[in-house]
C-alpha positions in Angstrom: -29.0 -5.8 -76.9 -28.0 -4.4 -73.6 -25.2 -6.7 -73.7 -24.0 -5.6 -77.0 -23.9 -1.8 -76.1 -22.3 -1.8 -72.8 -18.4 -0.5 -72.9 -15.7 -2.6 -72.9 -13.9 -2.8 -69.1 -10.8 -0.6 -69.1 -8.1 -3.1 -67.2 -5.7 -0.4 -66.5 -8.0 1.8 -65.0 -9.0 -1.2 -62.7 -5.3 -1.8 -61.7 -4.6 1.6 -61.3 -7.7 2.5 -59.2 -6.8 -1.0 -57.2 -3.3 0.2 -56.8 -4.3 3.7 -55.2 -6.4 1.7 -53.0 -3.8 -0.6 -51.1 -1.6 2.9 -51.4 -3.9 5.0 -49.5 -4.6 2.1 -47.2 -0.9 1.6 -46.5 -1.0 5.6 -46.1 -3.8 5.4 -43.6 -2.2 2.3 -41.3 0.9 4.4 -41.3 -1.2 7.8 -39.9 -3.1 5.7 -37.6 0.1 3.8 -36.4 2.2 6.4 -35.8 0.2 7.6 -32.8 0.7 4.8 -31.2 4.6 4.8 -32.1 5.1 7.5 -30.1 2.9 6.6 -27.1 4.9 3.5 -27.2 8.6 5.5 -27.2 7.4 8.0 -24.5 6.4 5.0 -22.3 9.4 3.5 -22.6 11.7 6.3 -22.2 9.1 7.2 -18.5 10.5 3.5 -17.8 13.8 3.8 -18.3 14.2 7.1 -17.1 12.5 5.9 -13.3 13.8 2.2 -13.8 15.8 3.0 -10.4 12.4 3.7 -8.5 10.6 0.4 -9.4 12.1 -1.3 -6.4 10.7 1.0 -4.1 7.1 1.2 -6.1 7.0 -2.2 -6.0 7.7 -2.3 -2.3 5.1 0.0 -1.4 2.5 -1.5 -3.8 2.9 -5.1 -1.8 2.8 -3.2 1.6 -0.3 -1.3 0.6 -1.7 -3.8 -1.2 -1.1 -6.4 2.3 -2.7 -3.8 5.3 -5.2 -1.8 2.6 -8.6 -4.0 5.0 -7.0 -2.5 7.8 -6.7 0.5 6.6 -9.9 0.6 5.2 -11.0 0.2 9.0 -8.7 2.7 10.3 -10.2 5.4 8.1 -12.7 5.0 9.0 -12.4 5.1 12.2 -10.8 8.2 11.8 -12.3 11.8 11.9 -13.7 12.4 8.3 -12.1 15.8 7.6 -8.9 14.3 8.2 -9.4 11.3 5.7 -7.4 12.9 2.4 -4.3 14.6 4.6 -3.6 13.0 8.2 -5.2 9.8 7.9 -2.9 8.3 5.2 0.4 9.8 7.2 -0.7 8.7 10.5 -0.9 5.1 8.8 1.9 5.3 7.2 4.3 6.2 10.0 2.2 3.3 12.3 3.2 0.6 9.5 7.2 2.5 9.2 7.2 1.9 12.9 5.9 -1.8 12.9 8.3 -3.0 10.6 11.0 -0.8 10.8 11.2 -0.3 15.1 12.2 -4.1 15.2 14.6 -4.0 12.5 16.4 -1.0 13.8 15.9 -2.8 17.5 17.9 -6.0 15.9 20.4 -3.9 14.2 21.4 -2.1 16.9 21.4 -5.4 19.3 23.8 -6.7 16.7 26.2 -3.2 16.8 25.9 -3.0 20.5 27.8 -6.6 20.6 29.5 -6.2 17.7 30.8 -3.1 19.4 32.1 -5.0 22.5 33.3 -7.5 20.6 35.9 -5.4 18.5 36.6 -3.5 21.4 37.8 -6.8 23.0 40.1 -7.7 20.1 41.5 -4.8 20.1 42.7 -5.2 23.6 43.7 -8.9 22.5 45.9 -7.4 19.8 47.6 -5.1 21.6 49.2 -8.8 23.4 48.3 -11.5 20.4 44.9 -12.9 20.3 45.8 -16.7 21.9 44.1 -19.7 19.7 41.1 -20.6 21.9 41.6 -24.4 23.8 39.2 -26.4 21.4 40.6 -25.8 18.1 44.0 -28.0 19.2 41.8 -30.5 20.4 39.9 -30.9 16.9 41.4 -34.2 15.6 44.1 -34.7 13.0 44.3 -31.0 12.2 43.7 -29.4 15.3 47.4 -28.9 15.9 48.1 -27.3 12.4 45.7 -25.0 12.7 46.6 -23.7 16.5 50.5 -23.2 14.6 48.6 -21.3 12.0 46.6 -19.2 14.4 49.5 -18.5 16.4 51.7 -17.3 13.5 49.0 -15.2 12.5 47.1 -13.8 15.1 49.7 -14.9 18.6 51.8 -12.2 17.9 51.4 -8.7 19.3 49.7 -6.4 16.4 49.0 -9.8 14.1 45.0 -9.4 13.9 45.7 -5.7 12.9 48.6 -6.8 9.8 45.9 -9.2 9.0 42.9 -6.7 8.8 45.0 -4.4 6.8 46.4 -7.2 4.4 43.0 -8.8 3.8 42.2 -7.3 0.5 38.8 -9.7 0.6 37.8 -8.4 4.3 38.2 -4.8 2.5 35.9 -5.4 -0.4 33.7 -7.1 2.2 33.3 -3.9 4.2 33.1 -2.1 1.2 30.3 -4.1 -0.4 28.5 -3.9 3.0 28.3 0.0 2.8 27.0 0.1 -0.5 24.1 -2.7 1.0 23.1 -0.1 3.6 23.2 3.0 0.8 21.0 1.0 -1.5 18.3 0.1 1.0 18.1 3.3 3.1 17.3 4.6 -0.5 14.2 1.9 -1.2 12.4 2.3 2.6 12.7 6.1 2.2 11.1 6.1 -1.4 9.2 3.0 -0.3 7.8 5.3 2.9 7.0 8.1 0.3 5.2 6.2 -2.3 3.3 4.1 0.5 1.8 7.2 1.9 0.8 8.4 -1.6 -0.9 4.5 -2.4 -2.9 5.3 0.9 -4.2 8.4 0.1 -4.6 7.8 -3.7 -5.8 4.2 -3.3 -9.4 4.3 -3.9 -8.8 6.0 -7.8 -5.6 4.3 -8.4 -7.6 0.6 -7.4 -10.6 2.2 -9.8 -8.5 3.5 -12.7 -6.6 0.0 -12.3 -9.7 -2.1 -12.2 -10.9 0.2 -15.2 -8.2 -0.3 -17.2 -7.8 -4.3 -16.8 -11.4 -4.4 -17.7 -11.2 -2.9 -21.0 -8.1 -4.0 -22.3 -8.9 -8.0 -20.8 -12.6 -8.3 -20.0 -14.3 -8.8 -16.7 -12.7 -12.2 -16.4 -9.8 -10.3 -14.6 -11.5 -9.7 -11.2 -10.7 -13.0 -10.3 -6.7 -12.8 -11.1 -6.5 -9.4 -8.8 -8.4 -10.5 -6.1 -6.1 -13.5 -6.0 -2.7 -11.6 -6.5 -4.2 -9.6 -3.4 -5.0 -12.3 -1.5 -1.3 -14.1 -2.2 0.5 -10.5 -1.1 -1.4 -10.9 2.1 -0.5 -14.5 2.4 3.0 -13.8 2.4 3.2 -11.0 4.6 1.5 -13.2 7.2 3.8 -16.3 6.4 7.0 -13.5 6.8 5.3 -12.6 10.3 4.7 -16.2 11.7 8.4 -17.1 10.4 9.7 -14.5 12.5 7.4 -15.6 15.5 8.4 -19.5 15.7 11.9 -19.0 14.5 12.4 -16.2 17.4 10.4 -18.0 20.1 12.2 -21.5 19.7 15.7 -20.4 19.0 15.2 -18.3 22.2 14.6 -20.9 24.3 17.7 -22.8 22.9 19.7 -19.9 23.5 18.2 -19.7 27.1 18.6 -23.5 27.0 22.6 -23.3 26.9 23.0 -20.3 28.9 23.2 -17.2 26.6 22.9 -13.7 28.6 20.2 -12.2 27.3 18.4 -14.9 25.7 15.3 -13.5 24.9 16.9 -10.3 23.3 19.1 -12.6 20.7 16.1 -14.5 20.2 14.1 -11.7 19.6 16.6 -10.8 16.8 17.2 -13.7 15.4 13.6 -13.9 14.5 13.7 -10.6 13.0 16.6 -11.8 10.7 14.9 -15.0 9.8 12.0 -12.9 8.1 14.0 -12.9 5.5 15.3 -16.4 4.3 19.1 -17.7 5.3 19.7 -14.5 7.3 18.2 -16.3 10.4 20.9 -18.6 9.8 23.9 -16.1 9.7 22.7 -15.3 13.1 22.2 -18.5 14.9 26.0 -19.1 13.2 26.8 -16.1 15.1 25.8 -16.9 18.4 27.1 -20.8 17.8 30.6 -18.9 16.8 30.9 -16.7 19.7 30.1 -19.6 22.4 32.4 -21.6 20.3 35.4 -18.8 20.6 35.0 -18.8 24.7 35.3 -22.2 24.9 31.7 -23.6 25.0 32.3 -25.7 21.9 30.1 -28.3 22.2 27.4 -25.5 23.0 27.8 -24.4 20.3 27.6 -27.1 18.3 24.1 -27.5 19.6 22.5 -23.9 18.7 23.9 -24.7 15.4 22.6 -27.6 15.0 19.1 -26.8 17.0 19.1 -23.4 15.6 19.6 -24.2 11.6 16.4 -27.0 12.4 14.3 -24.6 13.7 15.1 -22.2 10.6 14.7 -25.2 8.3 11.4 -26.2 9.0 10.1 -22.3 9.2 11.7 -21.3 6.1 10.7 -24.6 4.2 7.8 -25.7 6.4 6.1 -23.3 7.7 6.4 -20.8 5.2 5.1 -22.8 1.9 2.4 -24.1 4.5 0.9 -21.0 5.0 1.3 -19.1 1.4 -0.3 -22.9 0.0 -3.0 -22.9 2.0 -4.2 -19.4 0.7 -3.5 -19.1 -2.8 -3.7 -23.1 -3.7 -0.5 -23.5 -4.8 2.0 -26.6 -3.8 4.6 -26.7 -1.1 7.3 -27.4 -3.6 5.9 -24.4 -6.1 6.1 -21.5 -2.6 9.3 -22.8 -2.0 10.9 -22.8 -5.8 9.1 -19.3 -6.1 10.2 -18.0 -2.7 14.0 -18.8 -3.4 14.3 -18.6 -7.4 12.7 -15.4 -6.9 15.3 -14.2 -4.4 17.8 -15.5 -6.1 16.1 -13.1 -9.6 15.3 -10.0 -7.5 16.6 -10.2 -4.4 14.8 -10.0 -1.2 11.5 -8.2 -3.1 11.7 -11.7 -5.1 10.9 -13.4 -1.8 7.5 -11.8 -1.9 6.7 -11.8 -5.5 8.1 -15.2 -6.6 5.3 -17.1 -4.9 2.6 -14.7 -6.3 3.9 -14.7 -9.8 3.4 -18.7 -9.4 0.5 -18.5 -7.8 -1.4 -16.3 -11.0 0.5 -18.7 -13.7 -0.9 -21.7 -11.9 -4.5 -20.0 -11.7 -3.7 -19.0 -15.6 -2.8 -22.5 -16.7 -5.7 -24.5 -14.8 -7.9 -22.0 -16.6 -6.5 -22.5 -19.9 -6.9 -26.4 -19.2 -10.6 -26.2 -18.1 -11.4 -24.0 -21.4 -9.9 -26.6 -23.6 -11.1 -29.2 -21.6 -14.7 -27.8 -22.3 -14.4 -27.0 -25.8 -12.8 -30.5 -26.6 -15.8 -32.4 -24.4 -18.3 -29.9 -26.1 -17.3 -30.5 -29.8 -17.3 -34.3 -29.3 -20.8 -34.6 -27.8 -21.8 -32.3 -30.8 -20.2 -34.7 -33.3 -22.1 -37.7 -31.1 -25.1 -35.6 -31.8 -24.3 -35.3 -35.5 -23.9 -38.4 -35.8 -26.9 -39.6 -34.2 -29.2 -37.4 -36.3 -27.7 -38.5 -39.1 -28.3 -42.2 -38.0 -32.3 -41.7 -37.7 -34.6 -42.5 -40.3 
């Protein structure tokens, strides 16, 4: 009976009620996405508006990130009342002076000789720069090249006509002085920002830590501490480059009779921090012994000199970073130079720790599947053997 005096279902009321449903749900994603919209456009018009300053950020994130245990100890070391204002600017201007004082001591060992060496073409122009007495004795082409030299350079005023015809010597100068522009502007934001990373460290580390926690899971202590502990690595590997590059190219230099060996070699170390430019130094030095007539001294610190840069930029280098972060010779030495060749010399640091946190990624992604996969089949196994039994 209750059967036969229920009401019959009204079909459009059903659609229609169904169809203000999915409306006011599409309503309610758009209100609740358009929040997130606009957080979205604001962050990326904060990128692109301080794109310019990520160079700099990024410098003083490794730097901090690198000397933040010895900081640690240094504050506390320090008077407490100073730990929020002087502490972080007295560390700051020690690590400015550590690895700036020897660049700015290489630079201006370079412009010092550079300086006497343009002084003494420009008294050889004033009479014609003569071709130096090895390159006519270079077979097969030595004599072509002496004519050249001397049609060239031999004549009084000819290295000056061929300065100020070099269009490519120009743009060279040229490029040069926007180099220097572009990196006085990254140490002095660099400076800035790493004094603010000291003093803000502790919340920036916790509000970081915070934040990679919630949005990942805990799982992402592991990934930080290693990115930390590659940073470190490579500042260390930079260091020890410099050290056996400078050491053994100055005893070369001192080797073949360079005046002031241990200042060039000192320098040349310096340089080879960064990879290749240890070479365009050891070329320098092989150049000018060549150009006074000490060719086949030359010949030997550029032979001796682009070894001992081999080994420390492919060797010794890798060796070090590997031996820290777990990662292969040949994967340090792809990331050090793709990542030069991708970001320049801020590359050099971050190409090996980018590889180093995809490796860690990828063996971790192989070990969960790995466990899942030997997990499901000893299930099935035990499936199967229940299902076996009597």
């Amino acid at each position: 009976m209750r059967a036969l005096t229920e009401k019959p279902i009204d079909r459009n009321r059903v659609d229609s009620s169904a169809a203000g449903n999915r409306d006011r749900g599409f309503a309610l994603n758009l209100h609740f996405s358009a929040p997130w919209f606009w957080a979205a456009l604001v962050v990326l018009l904060s990128a692109w508006i301080i794109h310019g300053f990520f160079q700099p950020l990024a410098w003083a994130a490794m730097l901090a990130a690198a000397t933040w245990p010895i900081y640690r100890r240094f504050a506390a070391w320090m008077p407490s009342r100073m730990a929020s204002s002087a502490t972080p600017a007295v560390f700051t201007l020690l690590v400015l002076a550590f690895v700036l004082a020897p660049m700015v001591f290489a630079l201006g060992a370079v412009a010092v000789q550079a300086q006497s060496l343009l002084d003494q073409l420009a008294l050889a122009d004033k009479v014609g720069l003569a071709a130096p007495a090895w390159l006519e004795s270079l077979p097969w082409v030595g004599d072509r090249f002496a004519e050249r030299w001397g049609a060239l350079l031999g004549t009084p005023g000819g290295l000056s006509s061929w300065v100020r015809d070099s269009a490519a010597l120009l743009g060279w100068v040229s490029t040069l002085g926007q180099f220097v522009a572009h990196h006085l502007f990254v140490i002095s934001f660099s400076v800035i920002f790493l004094h603010f990373a000291y003093r803000d460290g502790d919340e920036l580390v916790t509000r970081l830590d915070r934040l990679l926690r919630a949005t990942i899971g805990d799982s992402v202590a592991p990934y930080l501490e290693l990115v930390a502990r590659a940073v470190r690595a490579m500042v260390v590997s930079m260091v020890a480059v410099a050290l056996f590059s400078g050491v053994l190219t100055g005893i070369i230099y001192a080797v073949v009779g360079i005046g002031h060996a241990a200042v060039w070699g000192a320098v040349t170390g310096l340089f080879a921090m960064i990879p290749y430019l240890g070479y365009v130094v050891v070329a320098g030095v092989a150049c000018s012994l060549a150009a006074g007539g000490a060719a086949t001294s030359g010949l030997a610190v550029l032979v001796l000199g682009c070894t001992v840069h081999f080994v420390g930029d492919k060797i010794v280098r890798p060796v070090l970073v590997g031996s820290a972060v777990k990662l292969g010779f040949v994967w340090v030495l792809m990331g050090s130079l793709g990542g030069l060749e991708l970001m320049g010399l801020l590359g050099v640091l971050l190409g090996p720790v980018v590889l180093a946190l995809g490796s860690s990624l990828w063996q971790q992604w192989v070990h969960d599947r790995t466990g899942s996969s030997t997990g499901g089949a000893g299930r099935a196994r035990t499936d199967q053997r229940s299902s076996e039994a009597p």
